[in-house]
N, C-alpha and C positions, 0 to 999 in steps of 0.2 A: 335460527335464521341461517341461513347456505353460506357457507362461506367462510363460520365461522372456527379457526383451529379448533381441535378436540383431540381427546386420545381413547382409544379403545378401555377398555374395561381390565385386559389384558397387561396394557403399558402400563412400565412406573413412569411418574410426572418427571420432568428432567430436571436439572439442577437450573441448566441455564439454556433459557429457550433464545435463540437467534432468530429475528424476522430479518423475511428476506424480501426485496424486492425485484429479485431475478437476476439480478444484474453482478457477471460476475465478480467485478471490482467493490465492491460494496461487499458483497458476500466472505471477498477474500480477508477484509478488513474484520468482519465480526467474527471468521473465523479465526483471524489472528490473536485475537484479545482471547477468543474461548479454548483456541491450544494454550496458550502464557497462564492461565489460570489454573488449568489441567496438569500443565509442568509443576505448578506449587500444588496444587490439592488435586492428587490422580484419580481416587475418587468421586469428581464430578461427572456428573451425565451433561450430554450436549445433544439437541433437537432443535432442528430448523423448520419453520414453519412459513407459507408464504404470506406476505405479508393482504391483509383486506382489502376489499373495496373501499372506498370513502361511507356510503352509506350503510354499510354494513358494521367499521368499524365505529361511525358514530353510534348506530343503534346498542353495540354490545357498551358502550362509556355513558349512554342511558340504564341497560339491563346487565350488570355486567355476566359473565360464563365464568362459574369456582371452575371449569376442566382443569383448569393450571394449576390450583393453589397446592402449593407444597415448591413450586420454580423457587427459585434462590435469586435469578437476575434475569431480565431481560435485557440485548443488546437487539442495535440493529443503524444501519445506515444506509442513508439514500432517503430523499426528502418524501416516497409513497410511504415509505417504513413508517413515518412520524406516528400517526393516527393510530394504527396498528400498536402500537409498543404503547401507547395511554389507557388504549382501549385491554389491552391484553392483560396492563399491569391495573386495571381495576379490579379484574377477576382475580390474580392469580395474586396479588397482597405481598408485590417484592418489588424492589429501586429497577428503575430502567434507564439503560444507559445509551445514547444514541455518540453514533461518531462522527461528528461533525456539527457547524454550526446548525441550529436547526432552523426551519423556515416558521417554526409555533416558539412560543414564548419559552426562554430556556428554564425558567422558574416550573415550568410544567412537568422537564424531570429529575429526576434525582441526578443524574449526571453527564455530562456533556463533553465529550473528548475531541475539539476538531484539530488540526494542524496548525500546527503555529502559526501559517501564512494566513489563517483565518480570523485570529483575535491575536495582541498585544499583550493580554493580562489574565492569568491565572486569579480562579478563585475558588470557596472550597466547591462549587456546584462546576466550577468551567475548569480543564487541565488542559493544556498545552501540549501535544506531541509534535517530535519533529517527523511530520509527513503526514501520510497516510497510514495505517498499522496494517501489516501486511504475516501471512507467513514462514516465511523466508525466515533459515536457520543456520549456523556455520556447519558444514561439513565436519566429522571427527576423522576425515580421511584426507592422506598426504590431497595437497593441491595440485593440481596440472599448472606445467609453465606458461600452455597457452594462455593469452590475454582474451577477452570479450567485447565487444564494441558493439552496442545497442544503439541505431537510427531511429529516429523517429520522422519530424517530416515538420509542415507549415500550421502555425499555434497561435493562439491567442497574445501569447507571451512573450515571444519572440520573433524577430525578425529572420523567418529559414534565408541562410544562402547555400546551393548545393556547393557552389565554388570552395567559398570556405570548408565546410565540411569536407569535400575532398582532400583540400589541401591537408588539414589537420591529420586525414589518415594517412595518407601519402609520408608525412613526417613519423609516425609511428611505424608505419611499416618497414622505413628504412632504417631501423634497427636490429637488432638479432632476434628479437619475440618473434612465436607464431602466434598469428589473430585468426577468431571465427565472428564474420560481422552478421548480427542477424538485423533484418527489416520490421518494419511495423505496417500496420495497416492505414499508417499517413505518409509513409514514404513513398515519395512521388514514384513513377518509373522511368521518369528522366534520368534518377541520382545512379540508378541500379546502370544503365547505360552508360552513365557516367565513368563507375564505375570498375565494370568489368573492361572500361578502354584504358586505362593503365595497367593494368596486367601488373598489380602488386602481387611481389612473392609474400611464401608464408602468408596470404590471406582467403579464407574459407569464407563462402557468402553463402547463409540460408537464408531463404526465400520468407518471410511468414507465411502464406500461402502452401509451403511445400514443411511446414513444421510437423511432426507427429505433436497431438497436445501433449504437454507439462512438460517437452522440451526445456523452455528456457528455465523453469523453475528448477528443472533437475538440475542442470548447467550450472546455476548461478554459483552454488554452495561449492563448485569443485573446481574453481578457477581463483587463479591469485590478483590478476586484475581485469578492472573492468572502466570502459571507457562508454559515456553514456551525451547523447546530445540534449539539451539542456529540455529541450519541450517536453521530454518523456520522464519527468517528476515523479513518476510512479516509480518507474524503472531504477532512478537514482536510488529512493528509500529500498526499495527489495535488495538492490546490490549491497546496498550498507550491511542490511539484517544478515543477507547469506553471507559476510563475511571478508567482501571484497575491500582490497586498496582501492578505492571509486574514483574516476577523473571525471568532469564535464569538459564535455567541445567549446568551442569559446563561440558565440554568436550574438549578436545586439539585441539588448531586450528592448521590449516594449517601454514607452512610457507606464509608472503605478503599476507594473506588474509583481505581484504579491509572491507569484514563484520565483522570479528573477531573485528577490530581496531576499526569500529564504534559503535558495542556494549560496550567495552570497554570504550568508551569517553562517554558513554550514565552514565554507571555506574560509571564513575568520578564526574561526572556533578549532578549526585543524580538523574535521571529519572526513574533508572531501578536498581535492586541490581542482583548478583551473587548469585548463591546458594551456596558456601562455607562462602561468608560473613551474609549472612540469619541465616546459619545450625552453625555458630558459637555465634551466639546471636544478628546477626542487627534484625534489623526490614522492613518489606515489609509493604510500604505505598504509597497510590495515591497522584499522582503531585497536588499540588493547587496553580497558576493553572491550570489546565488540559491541558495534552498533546495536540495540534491543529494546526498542519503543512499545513493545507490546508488553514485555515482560517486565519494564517497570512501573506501565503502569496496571498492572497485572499483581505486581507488588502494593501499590497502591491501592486497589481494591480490596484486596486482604486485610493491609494493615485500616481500612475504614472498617473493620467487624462485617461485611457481607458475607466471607465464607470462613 
């Protein structure tokens, strides 16, 4: 039936097949778990596959396709992937592992990894990460003094003020650091106005818009800190992984916002500081040791007998 992955005749079957559902946030996530696993066993093969149609992959969880059988794991995230990973781990006779709560029964796979801000309770089928699994690594090369400051913009989760947020960089700026602030594709273009009408020294502004791709990724790993606005949750967990001292901007959450609560337990725990506890005399310093969500539970996976 059309649609459905296969491999040539040619190819060896991979170790650990990644369905994808296009999207590259999701993608970056199942590739994070399939580097951290490749870091402990270098020997694994890694193939990504797009994830089925509905009908197509119900059809193959009737018929199932052996192409796969010899896969060691399937991974995959983003709620199209589901079906895809049941259908695929019929044929191919190995644990599937999705990242994040899924929208089908979690008993349906073998394991379940969503972000703490998604369940309360560890179990041996469900693990808890803090965040999203990204991959983002520390740098083994000296650090740049410049600091990083990631916008985001207006969220589900938060209450945006650009005011605020000005002000907050305005107070960073009037330090000795030099800052490079990059934009996101929710950042109003009022705040960039804003902005550029204080005419802060020592501050560099990229545009998103005007980024060559995997800028910020390469960034993250060679910068000592990083100051991040709370809406952009992604952005916070990458800075951790690449190594950074991580601040968040202070702004009003929402009522029951599940992000607000996880950054909050981040900044209990001593991973991440607030900007009021900073702008009143703490200190912003990197985790030792380094923030690494993928690779323990990358550890995890090992010590269950999968590879």
């Amino acid at each position: 039936m059309a649609g459905t992955p296969s491999l040539s005749s040619m190819e060896r079957v991979p170790d650990i097949g990644i369905v994808s559902d296009g999207k590259p946030g999701h993608l970056n996530q199942s590739l994070g778990l399939a580097d951290a696993l490749r870091r402990l066993r270098p020997e694994l093969t890694v193939r990504e596959y797009p994830a089925m149609g509905r009908l197509t992959a119900l059809y193959r969880l009737l018929v199932p396709d052996d192409g796969l059988r010899g896969t060691r794991l399937l991974i995959g995230a983003g709620h199209h992937t589901h079906l895809s990973l049941l259908a695929m781990r019929r044929g191919a006779g190995c644990p599937a592992v999705v990242l994040m709560s899924p929208s089908l029964p979690e008993r349906w796979f073998d394991l379940c990894i969503p972000p703490r801000h998604d369940g309360d309770e560890e179990t041996a089928q469900r693990w808890l990460s803090d965040g999203p699994l990204n991959r983002m690594r520390p740098s083994t090369e000296p650090r740049k003094s410049r600091g990083l400051i990631l916008v985001g913009g207006p969220s589900s989760h938060f209450h945006w003020s650009e005011a605020a947020i000005l002000g907050q960089i305005t107070r960073l700026c009037d330090g000795e650091s030099e800052w490079t602030l990059s934009t996101s594709r929710r950042t109003p273009s009022g705040f960039l106005r804003g902005l550029a009408a204080l005419e802060l020294p020592g501050l560099q502004i990229h545009r998103m818009d005007e980024q060559v791709p995997g800028w910020l990724a390469a960034e993250l790993p060679t910068v000592q800190h990083c100051w991040v606005t709370p809406d952009s949750a992604s952005m916070v967990y990458e800075a951790l992984s690449a190594g950074c001292a991580v601040g968040v901007f202070d702004l009003p959450a929402r009522p029951d916002s599940r992000i607000a609560t996880s950054l909050r337990s981040l900044a209990d725990r001593g991973i991440l500081s607030h900007f009021q506890t900073v702008d009143l005399g703490g200190t912003l310093t990197p985790l030792n040791p380094p923030f690494a969500e993928a690779d323990r539970m990358a550890q995890r996976i090992v010590e269950r007998g999968w590879f």
